[in-house]
C-alpha positions as CSV (number, residue, x, y, z in Angstrom):
1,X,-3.3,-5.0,-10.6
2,X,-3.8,-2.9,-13.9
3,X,-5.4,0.0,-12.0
4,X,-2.4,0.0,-10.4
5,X,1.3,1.4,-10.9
6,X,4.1,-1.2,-10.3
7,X,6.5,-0.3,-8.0
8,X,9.3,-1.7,-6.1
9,X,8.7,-3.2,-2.3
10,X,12.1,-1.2,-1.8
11,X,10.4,1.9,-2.8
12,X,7.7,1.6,0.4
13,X,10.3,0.1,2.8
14,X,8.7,-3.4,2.8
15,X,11.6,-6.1,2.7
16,X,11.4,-9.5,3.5
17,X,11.0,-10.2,7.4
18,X,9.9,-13.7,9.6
19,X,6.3,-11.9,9.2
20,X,4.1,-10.1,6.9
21,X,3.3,-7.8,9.8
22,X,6.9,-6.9,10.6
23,X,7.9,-6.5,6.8
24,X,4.4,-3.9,6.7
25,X,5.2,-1.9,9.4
26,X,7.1,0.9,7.8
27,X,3.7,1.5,5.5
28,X,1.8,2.1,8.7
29,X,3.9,5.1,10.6
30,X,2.9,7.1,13.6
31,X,2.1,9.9,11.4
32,X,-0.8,8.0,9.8
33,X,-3.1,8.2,12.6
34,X,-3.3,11.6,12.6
35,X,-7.0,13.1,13.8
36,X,-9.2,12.4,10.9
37,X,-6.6,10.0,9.0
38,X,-7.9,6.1,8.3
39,X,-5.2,3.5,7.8
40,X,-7.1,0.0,7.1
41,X,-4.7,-2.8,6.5
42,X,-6.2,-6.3,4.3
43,X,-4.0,-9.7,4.0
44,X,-5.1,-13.1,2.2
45,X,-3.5,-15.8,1.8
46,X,-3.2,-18.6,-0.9
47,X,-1.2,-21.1,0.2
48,X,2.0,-19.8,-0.5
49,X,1.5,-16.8,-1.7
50,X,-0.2,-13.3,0.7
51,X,-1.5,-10.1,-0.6
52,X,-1.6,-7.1,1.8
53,X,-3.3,-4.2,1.0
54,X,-3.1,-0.6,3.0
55,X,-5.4,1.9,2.3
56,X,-5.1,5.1,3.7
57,X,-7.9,7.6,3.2
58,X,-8.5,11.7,4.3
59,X,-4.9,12.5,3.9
60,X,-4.2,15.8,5.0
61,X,-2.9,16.8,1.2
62,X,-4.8,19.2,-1.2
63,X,-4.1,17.0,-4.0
64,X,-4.5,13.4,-2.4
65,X,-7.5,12.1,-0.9
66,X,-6.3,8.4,-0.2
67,X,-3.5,6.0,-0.8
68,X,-3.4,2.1,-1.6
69,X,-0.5,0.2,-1.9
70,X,-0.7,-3.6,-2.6
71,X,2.4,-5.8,-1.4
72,X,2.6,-9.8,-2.9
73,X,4.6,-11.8,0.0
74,X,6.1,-15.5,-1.3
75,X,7.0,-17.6,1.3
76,X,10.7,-18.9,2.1
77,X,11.9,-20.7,4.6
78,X,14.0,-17.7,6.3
79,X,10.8,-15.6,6.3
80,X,8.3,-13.7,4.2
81,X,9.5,-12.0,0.7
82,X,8.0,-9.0,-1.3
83,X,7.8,-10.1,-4.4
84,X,5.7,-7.3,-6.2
85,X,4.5,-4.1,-4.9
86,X,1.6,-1.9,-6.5
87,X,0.4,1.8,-5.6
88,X,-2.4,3.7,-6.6
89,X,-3.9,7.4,-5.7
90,X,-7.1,8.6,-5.2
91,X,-7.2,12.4,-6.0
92,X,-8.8,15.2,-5.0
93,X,-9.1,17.3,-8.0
94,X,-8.3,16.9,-12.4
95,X,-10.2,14.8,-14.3
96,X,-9.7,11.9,-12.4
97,X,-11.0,13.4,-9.0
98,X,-12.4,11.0,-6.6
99,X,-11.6,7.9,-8.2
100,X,-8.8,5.4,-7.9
101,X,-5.8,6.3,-10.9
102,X,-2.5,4.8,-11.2
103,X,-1.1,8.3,-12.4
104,X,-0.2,10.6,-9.0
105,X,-2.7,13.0,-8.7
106,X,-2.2,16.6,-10.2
């Protein structure tokens, strides 16, 4: 998670919900399938513990190329919780172009 910036669950609209898929729908809007947009959407488990990761790639942005955003779930008896929450860029341009930074792109 160090290529990453820390960020709040709050910040994405991911709260806690009776599953991980209903607590990541907000991070997966109509908008994002868009012609030529590609949303891919990873979870693993460990016991107690899930990891979700959405990636989406060819935004329609000058600046941004792609998007990842990397939500930790604990599980509690009412449900799934976000715990932690992680975003990173890729960019389109600086010195950092086409490569994944925790700093938004330029």
């Amino acid at each position: 998670n160090s290529a990453f910036m820390a960020i709040e669950p709050s910040e994405v609209e991911v709260f806690p919900d009776s599953t991980v898929a209903l607590a990541l729908r907000q991070l997966i809007p109509n908008e994002a399938f868009e012609e030529d947009a590609a949303v891919s959407v990873t979870v693993r488990e460990d016991g107690e513990t899930v990891w979700a990761d959405v990636v989406r790639e060819n935004i329609p942005d000058d600046a941004v190329g792609a998007g990842h955003i990397r939500i930790e779930f604990r599980r509690e008896p009412e449900g799934w919780f976000p715990t932690n929450a992680y975003r990173r860029w890729m960019c389109r341009r600086g010195d950092v172009a086409n490569q994944w930074s925790s700093a938004p792109c330029p």
